[in-house]
C-alpha positions in Angstrom: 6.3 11.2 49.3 5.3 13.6 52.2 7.8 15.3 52.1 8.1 15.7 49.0 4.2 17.2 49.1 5.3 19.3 51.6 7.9 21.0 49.8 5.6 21.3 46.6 3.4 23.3 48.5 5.6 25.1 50.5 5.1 28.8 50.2 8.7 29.6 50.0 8.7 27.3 46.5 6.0 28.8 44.5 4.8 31.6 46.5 1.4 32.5 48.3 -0.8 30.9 50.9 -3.3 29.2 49.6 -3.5 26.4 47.1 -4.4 28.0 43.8 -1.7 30.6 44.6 1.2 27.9 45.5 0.2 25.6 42.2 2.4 26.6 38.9 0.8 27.6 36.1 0.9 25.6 32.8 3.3 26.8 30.3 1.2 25.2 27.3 -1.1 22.8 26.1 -0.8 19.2 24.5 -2.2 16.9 22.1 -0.8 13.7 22.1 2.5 15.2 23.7 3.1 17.9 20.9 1.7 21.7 20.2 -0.1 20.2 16.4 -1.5 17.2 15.2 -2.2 16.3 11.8 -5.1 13.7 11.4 -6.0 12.3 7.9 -9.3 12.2 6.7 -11.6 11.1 3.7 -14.4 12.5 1.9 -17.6 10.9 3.3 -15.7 8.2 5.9 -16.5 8.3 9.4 -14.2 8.0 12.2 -14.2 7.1 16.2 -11.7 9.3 17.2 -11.5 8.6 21.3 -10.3 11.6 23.7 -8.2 10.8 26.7 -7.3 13.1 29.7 -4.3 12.2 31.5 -3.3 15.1 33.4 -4.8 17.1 36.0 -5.5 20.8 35.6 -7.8 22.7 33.9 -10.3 21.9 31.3 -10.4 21.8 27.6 -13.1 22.8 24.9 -12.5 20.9 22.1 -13.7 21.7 18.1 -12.9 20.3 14.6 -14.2 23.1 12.5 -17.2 22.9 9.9 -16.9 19.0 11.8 -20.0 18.3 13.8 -19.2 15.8 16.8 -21.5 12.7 17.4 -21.0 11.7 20.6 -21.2 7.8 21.2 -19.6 6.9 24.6 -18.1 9.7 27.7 -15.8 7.3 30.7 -16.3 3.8 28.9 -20.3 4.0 29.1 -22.5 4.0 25.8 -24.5 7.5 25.4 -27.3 8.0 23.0 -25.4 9.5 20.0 -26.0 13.2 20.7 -24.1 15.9 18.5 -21.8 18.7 19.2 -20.5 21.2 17.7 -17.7 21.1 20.7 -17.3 18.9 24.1 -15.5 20.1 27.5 -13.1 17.4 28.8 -12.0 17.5 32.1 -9.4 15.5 34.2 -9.5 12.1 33.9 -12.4 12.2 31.4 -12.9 10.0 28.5 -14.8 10.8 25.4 -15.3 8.6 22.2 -16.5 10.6 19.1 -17.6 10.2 15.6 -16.7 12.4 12.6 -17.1 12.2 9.1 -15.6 13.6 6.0 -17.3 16.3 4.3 -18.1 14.9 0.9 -16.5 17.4 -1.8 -13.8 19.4 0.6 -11.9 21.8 -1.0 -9.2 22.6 2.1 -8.0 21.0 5.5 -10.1 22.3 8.2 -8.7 22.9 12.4 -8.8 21.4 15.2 -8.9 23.6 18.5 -8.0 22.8 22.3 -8.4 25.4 24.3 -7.5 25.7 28.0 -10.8 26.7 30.0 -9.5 29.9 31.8 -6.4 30.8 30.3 -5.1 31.8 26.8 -3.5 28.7 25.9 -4.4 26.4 23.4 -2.9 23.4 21.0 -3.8 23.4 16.9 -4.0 20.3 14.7 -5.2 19.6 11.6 -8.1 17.4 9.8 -6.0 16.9 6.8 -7.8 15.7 3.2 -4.9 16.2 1.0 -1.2 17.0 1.4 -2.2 19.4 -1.9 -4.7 21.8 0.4 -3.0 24.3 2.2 -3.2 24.3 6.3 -5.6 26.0 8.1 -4.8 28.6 10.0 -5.2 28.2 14.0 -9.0 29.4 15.2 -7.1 31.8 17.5 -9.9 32.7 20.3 -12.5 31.1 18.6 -14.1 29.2 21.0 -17.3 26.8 20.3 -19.8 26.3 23.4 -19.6 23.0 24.7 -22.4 20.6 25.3 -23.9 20.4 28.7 -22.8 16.6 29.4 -24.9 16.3 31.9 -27.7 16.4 29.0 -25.9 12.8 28.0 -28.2 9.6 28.4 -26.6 6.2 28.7 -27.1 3.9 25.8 -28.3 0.9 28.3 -31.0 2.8 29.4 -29.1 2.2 33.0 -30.5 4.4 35.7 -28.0 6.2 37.9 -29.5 5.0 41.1 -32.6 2.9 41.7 -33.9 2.0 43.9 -32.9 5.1 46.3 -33.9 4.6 50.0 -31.7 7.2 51.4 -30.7 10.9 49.6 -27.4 13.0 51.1 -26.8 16.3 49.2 -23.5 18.2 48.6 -23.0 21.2 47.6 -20.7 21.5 45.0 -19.4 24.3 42.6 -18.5 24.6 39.2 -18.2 28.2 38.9 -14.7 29.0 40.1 -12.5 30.5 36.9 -10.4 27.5 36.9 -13.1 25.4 36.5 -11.8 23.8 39.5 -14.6 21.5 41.8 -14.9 22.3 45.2 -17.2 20.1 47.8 -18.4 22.0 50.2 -20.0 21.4 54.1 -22.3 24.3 55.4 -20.0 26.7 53.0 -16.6 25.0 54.2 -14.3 23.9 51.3 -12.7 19.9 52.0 -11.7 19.5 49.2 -10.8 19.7 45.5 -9.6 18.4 42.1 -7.9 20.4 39.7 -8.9 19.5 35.4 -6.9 19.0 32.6 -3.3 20.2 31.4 -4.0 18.3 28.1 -4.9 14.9 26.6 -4.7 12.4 23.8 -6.5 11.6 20.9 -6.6 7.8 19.3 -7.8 7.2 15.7 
């Protein structure tokens, strides 16, 4: 395996000297291992649809369209149900969702994953009748995701309590990848790249 590390980030493979410039870029975007996913739907019903990142590169904003999001649980923990209009997932990330059928629907709506930072995305479908015609892709339509950190657990849990001691890190969230860098006095140690794409469960 170290050598094997080695040669992944050798310059002379991908090019460049640092990291970002030695990691290949993604040549597209998944759901559930494939470019469009159809998911059936019915008038008034309400679904948990659950959200599953298993890769490890950028991050996704994610949208059913005219479908508001109630979000019920983010990483296996119980939130207070808190809509959306569109969620970021990142690597590693878990998300369970409800949605529910518009009452009288007169077409199939999208679905949109985009990848934060690039121009790739994947398309599905919420799909009412075999009889509607598809929607076309949101191309570059991007909804603003909820802040999660906004998100309260259901439990009424409190992070940390009691606290007798308080360390602080710097860390950013600004870089265009939307990659997380932990910092000492301005020194990067470390990072963790977000999602290449992720699953859906109905």
């Amino acid at each position: 395996m170290p050598q094997l590390i080695t040669e992944y980030l050798d310059r002379d493979t991908w090019g460049g000297d640092t990291v970002d410039e030695q990691m290949p870029t993604a040549a597209s975007t998944l759901i559930n291992d494939t470019t469009s996913i159809t998911i059936n739907i019915e008038p008034n019903k309400t679904y948990l649809i659950r959200m599953v990142s298993v890769s490890a590169y950028f991050a996704h904003t994610i949208s059913f369209e005219e479908h508001e999001m109630t979000i019920v649980a983010v990483d296996g923990q119980p939130v207070k149900a808190t809509t959306a209009s569109a969620i970021s997932i990142a690597s590693g990330q878990r998300y369970d969702v409800l949605i529910t059928g518009v009452s009288k629907p007169s077409r199939n709506y999208a679905i949109t994953s985009v990848m934060e930072g690039t121009t790739l995305q994947a398309n599905g479908i919420l799909s009412y009748c075999k009889c509607f015609s598809n929607p076309l892709p949101l191309t570059a339509v991007v909804e603003t995701p909820i802040d999660d950190t906004m998100l309260e657990n259901a439990l009424g849990k409190e992070l940390l309590n009691p606290v007798t001691r308080s360390i602080t890190l710097p860390v950013s969230y600004t870089h265009a990848q939307h990659r997380r860098y932990v910092t000492f006095s301005g020194s990067k140690i470390s990072h963790a790249n977000n999602v290449q794409y992720y699953y859906f469960r109905q």
